[in-house]
C-alpha positions as YAML, in Angstrom:
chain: A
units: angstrom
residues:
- id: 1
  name: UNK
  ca: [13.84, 12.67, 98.52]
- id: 2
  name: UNK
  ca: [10.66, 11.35, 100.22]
- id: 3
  name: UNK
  ca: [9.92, 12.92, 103.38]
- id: 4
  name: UNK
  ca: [7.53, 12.83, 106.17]
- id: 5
  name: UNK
  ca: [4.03, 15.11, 106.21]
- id: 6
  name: UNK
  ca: [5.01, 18.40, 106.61]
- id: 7
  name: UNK
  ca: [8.59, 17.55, 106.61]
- id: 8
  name: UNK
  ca: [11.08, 20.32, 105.58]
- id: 9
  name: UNK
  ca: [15.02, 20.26, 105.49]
- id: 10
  name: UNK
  ca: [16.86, 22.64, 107.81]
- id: 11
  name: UNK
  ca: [18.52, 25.37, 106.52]
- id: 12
  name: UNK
  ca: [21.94, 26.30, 107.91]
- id: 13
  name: UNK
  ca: [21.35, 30.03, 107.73]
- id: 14
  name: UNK
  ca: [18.48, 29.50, 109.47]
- id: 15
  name: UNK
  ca: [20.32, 28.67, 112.70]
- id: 16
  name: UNK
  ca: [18.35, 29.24, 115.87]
- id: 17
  name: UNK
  ca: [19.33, 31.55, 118.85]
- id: 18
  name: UNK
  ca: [20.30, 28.93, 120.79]
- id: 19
  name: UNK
  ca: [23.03, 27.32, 118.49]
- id: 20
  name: UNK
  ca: [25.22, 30.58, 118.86]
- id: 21
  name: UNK
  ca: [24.97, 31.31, 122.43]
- id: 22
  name: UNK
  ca: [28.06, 30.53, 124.26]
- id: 23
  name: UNK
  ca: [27.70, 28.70, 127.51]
- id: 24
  name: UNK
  ca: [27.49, 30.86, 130.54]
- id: 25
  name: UNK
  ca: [30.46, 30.45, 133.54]
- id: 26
  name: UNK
  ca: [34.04, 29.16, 133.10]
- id: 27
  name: UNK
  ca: [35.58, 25.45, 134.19]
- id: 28
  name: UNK
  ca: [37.16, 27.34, 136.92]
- id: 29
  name: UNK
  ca: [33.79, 28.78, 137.98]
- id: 30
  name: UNK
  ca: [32.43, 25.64, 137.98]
- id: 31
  name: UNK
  ca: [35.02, 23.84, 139.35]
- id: 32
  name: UNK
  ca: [35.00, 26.60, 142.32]
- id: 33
  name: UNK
  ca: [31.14, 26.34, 142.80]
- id: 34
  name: UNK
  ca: [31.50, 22.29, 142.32]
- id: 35
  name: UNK
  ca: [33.88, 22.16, 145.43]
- id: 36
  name: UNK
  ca: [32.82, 24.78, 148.03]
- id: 37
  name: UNK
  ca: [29.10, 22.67, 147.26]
- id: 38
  name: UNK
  ca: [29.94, 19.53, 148.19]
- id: 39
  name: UNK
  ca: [32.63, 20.62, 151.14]
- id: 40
  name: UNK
  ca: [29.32, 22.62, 152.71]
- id: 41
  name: UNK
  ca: [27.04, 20.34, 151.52]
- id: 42
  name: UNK
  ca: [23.72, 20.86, 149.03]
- id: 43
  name: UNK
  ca: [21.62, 22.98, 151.95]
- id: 44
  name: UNK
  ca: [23.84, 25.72, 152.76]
- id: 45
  name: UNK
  ca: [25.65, 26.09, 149.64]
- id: 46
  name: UNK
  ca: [21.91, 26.56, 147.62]
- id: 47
  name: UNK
  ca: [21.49, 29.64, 149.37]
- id: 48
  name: UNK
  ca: [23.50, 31.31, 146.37]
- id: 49
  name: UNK
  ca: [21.13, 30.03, 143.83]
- id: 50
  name: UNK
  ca: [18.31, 32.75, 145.29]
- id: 51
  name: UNK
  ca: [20.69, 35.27, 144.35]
- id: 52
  name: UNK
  ca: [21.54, 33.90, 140.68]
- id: 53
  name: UNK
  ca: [17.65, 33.13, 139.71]
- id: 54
  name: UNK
  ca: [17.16, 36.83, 140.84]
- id: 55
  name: UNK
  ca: [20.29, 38.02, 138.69]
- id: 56
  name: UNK
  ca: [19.25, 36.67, 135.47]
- id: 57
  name: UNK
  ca: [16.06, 37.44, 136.01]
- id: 58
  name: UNK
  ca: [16.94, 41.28, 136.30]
- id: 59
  name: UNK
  ca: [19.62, 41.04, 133.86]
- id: 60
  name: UNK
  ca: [19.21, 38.39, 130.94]
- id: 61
  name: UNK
  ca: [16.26, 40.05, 128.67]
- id: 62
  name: UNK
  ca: [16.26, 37.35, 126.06]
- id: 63
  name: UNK
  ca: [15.87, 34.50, 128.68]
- id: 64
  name: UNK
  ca: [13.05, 36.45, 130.59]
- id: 65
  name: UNK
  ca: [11.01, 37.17, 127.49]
- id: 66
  name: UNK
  ca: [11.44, 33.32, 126.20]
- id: 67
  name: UNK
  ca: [10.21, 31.89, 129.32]
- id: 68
  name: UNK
  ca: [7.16, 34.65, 129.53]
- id: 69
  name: UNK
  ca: [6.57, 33.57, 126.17]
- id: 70
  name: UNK
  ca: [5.93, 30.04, 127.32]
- id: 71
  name: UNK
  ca: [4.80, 30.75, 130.83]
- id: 72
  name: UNK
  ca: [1.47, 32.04, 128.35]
- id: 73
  name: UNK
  ca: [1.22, 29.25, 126.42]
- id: 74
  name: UNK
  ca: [1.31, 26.67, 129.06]
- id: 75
  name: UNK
  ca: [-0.83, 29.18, 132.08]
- id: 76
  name: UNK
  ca: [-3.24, 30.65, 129.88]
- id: 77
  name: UNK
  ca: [-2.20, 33.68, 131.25]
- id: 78
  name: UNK
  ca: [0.82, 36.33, 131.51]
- id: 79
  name: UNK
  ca: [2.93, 35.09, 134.34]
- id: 80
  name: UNK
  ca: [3.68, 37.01, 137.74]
- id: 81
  name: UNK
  ca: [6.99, 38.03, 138.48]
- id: 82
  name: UNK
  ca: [7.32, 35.48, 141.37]
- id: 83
  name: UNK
  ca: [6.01, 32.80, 138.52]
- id: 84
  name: UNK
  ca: [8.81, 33.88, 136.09]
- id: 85
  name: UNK
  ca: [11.61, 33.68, 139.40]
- id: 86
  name: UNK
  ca: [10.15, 30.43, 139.68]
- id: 87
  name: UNK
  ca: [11.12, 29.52, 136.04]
- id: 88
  name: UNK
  ca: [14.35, 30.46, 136.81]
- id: 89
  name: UNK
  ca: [15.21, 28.88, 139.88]
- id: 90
  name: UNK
  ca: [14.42, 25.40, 139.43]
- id: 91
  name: UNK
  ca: [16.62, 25.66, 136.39]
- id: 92
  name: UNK
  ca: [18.76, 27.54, 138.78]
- id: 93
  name: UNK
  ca: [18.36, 24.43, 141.19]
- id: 94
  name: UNK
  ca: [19.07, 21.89, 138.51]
- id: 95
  name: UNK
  ca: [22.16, 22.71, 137.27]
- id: 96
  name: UNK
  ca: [23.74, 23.37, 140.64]
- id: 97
  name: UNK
  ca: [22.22, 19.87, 141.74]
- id: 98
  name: UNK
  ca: [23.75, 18.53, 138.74]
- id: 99
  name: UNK
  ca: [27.16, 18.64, 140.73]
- id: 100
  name: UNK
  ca: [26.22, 16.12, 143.57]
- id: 101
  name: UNK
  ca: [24.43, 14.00, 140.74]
- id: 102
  name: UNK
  ca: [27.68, 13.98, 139.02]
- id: 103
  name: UNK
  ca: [30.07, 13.74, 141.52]
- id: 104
  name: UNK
  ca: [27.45, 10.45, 142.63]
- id: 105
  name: UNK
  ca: [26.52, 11.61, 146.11]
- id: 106
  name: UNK
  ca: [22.85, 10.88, 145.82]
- id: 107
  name: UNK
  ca: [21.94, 10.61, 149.73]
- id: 108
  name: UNK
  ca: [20.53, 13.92, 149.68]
- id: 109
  name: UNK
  ca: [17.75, 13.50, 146.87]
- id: 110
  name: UNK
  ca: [14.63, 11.80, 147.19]
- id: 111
  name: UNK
  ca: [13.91, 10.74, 143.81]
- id: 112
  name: UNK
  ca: [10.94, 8.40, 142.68]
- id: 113
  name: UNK
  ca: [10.51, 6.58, 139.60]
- id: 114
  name: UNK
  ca: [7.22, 5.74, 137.59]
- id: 115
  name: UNK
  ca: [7.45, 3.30, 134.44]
- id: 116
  name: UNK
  ca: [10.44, 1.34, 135.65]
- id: 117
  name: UNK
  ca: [8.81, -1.99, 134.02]
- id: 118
  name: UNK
  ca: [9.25, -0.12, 130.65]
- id: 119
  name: UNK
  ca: [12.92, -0.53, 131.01]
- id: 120
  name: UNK
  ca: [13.41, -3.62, 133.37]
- id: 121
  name: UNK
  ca: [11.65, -5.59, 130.70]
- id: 122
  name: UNK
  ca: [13.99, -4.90, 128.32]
- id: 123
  name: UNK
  ca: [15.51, -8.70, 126.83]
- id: 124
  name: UNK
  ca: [18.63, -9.49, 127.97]
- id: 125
  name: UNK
  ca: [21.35, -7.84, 125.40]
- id: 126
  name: UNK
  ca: [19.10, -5.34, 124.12]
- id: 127
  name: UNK
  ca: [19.16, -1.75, 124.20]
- id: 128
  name: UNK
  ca: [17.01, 0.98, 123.92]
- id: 129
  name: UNK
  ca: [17.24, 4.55, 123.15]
- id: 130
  name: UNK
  ca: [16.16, 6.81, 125.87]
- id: 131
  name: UNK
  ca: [14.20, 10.56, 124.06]
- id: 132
  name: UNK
  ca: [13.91, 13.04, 126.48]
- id: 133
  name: UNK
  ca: [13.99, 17.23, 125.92]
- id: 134
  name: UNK
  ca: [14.95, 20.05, 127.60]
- id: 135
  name: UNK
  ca: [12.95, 19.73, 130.27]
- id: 136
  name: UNK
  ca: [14.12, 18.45, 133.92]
- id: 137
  name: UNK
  ca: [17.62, 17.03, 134.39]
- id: 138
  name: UNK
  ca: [19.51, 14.77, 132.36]
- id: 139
  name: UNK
  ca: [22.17, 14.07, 134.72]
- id: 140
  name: UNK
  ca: [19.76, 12.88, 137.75]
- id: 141
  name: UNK
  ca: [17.98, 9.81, 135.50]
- id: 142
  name: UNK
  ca: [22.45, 9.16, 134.40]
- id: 143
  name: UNK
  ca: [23.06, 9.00, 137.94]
- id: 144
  name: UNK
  ca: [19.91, 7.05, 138.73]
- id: 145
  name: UNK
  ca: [20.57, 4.67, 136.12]
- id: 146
  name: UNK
  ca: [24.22, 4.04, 136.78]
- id: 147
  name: UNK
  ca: [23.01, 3.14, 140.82]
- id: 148
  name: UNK
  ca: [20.18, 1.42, 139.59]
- id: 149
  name: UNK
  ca: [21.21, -0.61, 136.77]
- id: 150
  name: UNK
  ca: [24.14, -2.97, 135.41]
- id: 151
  name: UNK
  ca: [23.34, -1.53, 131.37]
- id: 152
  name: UNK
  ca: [25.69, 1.05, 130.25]
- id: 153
  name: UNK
  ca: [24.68, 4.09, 129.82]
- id: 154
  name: UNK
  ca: [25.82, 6.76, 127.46]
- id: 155
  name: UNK
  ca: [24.90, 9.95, 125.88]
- id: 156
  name: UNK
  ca: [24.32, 11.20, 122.57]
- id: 157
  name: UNK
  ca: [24.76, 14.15, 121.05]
- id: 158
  name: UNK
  ca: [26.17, 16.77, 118.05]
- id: 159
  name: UNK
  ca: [29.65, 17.04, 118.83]
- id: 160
  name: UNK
  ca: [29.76, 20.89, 119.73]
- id: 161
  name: UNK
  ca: [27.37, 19.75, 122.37]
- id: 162
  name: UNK
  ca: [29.17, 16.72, 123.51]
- id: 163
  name: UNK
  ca: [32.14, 19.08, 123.98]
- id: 164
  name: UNK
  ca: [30.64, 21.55, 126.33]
- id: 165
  name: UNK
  ca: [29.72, 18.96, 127.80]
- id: 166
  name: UNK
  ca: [32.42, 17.48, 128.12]
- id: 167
  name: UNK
  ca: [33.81, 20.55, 129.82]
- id: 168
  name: UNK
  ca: [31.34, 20.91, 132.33]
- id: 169
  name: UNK
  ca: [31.27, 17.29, 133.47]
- id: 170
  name: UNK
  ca: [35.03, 17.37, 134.16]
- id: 171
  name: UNK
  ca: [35.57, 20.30, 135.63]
- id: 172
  name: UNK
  ca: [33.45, 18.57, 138.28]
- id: 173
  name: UNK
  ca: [35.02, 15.24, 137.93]
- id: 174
  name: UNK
  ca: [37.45, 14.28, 135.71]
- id: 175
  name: UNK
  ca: [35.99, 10.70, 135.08]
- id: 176
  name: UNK
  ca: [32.34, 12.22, 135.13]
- id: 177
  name: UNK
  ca: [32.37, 12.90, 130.92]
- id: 178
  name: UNK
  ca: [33.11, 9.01, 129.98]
- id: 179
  name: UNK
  ca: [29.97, 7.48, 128.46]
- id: 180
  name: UNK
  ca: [29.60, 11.19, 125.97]
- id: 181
  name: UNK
  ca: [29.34, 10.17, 122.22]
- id: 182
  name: UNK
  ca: [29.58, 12.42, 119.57]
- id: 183
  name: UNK
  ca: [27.11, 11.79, 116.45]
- id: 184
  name: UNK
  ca: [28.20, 12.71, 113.18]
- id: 185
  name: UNK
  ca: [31.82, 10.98, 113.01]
- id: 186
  name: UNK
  ca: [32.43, 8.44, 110.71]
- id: 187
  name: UNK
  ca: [32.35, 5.58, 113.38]
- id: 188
  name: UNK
  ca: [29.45, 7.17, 114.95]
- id: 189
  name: UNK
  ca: [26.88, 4.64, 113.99]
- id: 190
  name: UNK
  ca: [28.99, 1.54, 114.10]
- id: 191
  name: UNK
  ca: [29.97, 2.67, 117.92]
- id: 192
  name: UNK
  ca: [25.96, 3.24, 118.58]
- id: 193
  name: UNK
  ca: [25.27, -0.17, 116.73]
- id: 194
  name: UNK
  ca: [27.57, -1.96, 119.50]
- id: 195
  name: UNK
  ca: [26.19, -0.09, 122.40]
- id: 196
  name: UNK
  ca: [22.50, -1.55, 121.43]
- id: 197
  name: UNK
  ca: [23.68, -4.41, 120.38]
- id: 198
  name: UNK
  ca: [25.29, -4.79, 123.99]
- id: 199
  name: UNK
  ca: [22.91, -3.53, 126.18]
- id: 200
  name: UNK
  ca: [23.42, -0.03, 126.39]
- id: 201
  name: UNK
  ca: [20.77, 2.66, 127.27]
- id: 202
  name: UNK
  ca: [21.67, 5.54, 124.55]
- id: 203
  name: UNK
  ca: [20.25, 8.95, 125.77]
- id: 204
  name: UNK
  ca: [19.20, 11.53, 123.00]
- id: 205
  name: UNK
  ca: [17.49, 14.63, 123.97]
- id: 206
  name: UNK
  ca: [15.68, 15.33, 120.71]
- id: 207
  name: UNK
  ca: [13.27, 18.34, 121.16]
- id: 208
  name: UNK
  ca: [16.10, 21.00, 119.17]
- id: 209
  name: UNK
  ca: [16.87, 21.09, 115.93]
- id: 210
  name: UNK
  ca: [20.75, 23.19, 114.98]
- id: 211
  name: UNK
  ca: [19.33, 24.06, 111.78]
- id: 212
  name: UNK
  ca: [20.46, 21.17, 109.31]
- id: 213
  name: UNK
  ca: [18.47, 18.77, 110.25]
- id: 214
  name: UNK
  ca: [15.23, 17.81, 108.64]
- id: 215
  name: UNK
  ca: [12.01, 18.66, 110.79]
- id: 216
  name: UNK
  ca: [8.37, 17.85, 111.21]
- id: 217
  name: UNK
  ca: [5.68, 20.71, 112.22]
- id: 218
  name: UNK
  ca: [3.90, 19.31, 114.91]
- id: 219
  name: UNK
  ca: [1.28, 21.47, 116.96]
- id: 220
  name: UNK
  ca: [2.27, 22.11, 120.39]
- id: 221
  name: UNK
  ca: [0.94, 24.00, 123.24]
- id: 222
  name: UNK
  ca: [-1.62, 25.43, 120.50]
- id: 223
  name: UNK
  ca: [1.03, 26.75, 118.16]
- id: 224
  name: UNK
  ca: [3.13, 24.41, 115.44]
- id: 225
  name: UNK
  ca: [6.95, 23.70, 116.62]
- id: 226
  name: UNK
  ca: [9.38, 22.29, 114.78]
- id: 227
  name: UNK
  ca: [10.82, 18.40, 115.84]
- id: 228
  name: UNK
  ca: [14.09, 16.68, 114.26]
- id: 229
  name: UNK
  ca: [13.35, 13.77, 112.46]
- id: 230
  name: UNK
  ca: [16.64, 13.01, 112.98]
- id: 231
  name: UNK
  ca: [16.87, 10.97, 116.58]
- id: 232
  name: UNK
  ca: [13.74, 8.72, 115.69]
- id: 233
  name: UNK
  ca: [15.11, 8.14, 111.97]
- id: 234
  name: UNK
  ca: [18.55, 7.45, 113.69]
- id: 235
  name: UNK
  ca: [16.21, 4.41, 115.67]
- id: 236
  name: UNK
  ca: [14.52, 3.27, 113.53]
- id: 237
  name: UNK
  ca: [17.82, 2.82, 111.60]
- id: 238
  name: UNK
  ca: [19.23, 0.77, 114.10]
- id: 239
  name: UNK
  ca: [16.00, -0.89, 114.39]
- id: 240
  name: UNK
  ca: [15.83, 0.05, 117.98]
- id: 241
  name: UNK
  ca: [13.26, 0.61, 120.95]
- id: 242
  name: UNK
  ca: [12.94, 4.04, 121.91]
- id: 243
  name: UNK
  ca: [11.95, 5.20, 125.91]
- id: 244
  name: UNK
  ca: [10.48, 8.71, 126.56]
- id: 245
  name: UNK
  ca: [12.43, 9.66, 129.39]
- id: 246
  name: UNK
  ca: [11.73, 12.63, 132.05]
- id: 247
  name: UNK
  ca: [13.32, 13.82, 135.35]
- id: 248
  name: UNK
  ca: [11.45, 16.71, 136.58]
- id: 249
  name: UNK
  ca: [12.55, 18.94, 139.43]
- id: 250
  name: UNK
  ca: [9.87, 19.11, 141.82]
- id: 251
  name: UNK
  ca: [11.28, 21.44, 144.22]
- id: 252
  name: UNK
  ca: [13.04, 21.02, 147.34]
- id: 253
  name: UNK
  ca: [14.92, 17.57, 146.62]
- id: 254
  name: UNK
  ca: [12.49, 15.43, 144.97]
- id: 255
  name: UNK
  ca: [12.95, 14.58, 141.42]
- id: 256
  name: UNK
  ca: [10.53, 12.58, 139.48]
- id: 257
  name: UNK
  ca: [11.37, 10.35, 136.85]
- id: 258
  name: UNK
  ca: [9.24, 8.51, 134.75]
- id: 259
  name: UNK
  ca: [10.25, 6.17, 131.78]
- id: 260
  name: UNK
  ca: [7.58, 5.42, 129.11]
- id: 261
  name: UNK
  ca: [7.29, 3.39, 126.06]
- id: 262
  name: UNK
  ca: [7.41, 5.45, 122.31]
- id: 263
  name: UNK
  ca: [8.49, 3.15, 120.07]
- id: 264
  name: UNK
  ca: [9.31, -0.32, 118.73]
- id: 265
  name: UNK
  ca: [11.60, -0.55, 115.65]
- id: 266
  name: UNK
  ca: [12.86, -3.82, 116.26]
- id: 267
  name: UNK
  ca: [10.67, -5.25, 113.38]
- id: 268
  name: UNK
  ca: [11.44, -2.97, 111.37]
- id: 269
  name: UNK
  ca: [14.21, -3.95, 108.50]
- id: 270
  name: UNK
  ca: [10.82, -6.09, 107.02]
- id: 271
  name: UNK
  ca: [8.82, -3.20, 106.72]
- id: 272
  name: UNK
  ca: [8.25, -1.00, 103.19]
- id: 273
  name: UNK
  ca: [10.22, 2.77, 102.80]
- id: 274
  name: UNK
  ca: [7.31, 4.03, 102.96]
- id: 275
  name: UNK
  ca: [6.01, 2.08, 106.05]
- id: 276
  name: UNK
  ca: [8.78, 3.10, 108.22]
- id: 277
  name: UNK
  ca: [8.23, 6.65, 107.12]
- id: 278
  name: UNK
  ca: [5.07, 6.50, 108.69]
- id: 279
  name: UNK
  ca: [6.33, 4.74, 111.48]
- id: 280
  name: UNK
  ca: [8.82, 7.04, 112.44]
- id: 281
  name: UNK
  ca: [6.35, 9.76, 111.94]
- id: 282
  name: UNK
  ca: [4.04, 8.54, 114.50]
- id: 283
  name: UNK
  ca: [6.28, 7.65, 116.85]
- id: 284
  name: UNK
  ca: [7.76, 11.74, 116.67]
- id: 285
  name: UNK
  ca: [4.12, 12.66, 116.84]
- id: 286
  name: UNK
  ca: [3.96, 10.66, 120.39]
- id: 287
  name: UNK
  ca: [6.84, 12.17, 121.11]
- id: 288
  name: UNK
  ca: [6.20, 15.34, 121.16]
- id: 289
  name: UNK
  ca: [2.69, 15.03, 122.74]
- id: 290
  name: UNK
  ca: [4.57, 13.14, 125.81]
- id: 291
  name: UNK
  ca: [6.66, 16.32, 125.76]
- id: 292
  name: UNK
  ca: [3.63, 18.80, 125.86]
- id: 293
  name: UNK
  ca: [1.71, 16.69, 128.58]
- id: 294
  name: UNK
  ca: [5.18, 17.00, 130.79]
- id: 295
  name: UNK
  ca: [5.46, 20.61, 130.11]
- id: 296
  name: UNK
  ca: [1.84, 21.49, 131.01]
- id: 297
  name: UNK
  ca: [2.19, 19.67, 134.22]
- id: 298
  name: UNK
  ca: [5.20, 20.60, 135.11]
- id: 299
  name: UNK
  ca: [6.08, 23.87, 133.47]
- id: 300
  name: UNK
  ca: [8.84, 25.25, 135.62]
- id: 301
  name: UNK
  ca: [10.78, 22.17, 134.42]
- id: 302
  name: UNK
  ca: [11.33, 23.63, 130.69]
- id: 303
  name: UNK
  ca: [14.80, 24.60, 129.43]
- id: 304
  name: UNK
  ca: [14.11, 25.84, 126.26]
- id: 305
  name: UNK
  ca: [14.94, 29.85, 126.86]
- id: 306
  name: UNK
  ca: [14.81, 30.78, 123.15]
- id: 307
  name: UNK
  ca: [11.79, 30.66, 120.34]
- id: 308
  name: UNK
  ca: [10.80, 27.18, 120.67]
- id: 309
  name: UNK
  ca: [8.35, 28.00, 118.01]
- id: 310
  name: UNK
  ca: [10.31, 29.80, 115.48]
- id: 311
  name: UNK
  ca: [10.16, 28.23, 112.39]
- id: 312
  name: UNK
  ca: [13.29, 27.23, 110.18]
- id: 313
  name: UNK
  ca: [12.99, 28.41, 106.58]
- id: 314
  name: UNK
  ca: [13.24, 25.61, 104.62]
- id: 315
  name: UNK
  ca: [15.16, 27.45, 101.64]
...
């Protein structure tokens, strides 16, 4: 099978932390939290999160020594204590904002956007795949987008993912988890097909790899990580565009969101096997460095609390 550079397929028994950690909190937890925030209102009712930043930091070991371990890379430095609560509230912060983004109360944010053009200029009837990470929120660019703009948007993702999701939307709102698609289904590709083919913006956050995928080594913050190949082959595919996207918690209740051009693989059923290779290989490549420059300027806004660097043994 001909691969990219430094490409490697996953190996199942290889699986990362991350994979096998069960989500944290019930539906009724979150349905409890969901209502008594929105009845107080976002203020008042974020006077909890202190608390919870403070109890994981004290009492989740594996968490604390991930995001130490990239506090270095990204500082230069060991982290303070204060630096590592830091870490942990804005993710803290996100999740619990994640409730009023879902539930589409929006008056309390002040959120700016930077690349707009990138998707406005989309043709009519075209859509684009939006690649963002870990890092900053998801559901504050879906409930941006859905204000903002008449294309449908949807999600992507493996289906054990698109199921706790699924459960954590809803036990917010009930109608919050429509526009979820789960990838590796037989109709999979012919329902992401339509979507581009009708406008849709299809979200894929593409900075983890489960273990099965193939990956690409790609130096970042001064040490090799492993990327899927999978999301940007999936594109390129489909001969799509594919949108970096980003929306980074800046504290209080800004959020930042910026939208910026990776790839273009609408030319791309002409092109050679081994010219899309390539292709898709650079476009991963820009991917990732998009990735690095957002988590070097905004560090507190990155998600990943397990090895990010770990590599996958290729069997």
């Amino acid at each position: 099978m001909k691969t990219l550079p430094h490409e490697h397929p996953g190996d199942e028994s290889a699986r990362p932390e991350w994979v096998d950690r069960g989500e944290r909190g019930s539906p009724f937890l979150m349905r409890f939290m969901a209502r008594l925030s929105l009845g107080l209102g976002r203020a008042p009712a974020r006077v909890i999160l202190y608390g919870i930043a403070a109890y994981f930091l004290a009492f989740s070991a594996s968490a604390r020594r991930h995001s130490r371990a990239f506090l270095v890379r990204v500082l230069g430095r060991p982290p303070t204590l204060a630096e590592q609560y830091r870490h942990f509230l804005a993710f803290a912060s996100t999740v619990h904002d994640r409730v009023f983004f879902v539930a589409g109360r929006m008056e309390p944010f002040d959120v700016r956007v930077h690349g707009a053009e990138v998707v406005d200029s989309l043709p009519e009837g075209t859509g684009a795949f939006l690649m963002g990470a870990h890092l900053g929120s998801f559901a504050a660019l879906r409930a941006f987008g859905r204000e903002r703009t008449p294309r449908r948007l949807v999600m992507a993702m493996l289906p054990e993912n698109a199921r706790k999701l699924h459960a954590a939307l809803s036990a917010i709102d009930p109608r919050a988890s429509e526009g979820i698609l789960a990838l590796g289904r037989m109709d999979s590709m012919l329902k992401l097909r339509d979507l581009l083919d009708d406008g849709a913006l299809v979200g894929v956050l593409a900075d983890r790899t489960p273990g099965r995928d193939a990956v690409v080594r790609i130096p970042f913050l001064g040490r090799p990580a492993d990327f899927p190949t999978g999301p940007m082959r999936l594109a390129a595919m489909l001969r799509s565009r594919v949108i970096f996207m980003a929306a980074l918690y800046r504290g209080g209740n800004r959020y930042d969101i910026h939208f910026e051009m990776l790839a273009d693989f609408s030319g791309a059923e002409a092109a050679s096997r081994g010219e899309r290779d390539r292709l898709v290989g650079e476009a991963i490549a820009r991917y990732a460095a998009r990735v690095e420059h957002h988590a070097r300027t905004d560090p507190y806004n990155w998600f990943n609390f397990h090895d990010f660097w770990a590599q996958r043994d290729a069997g």
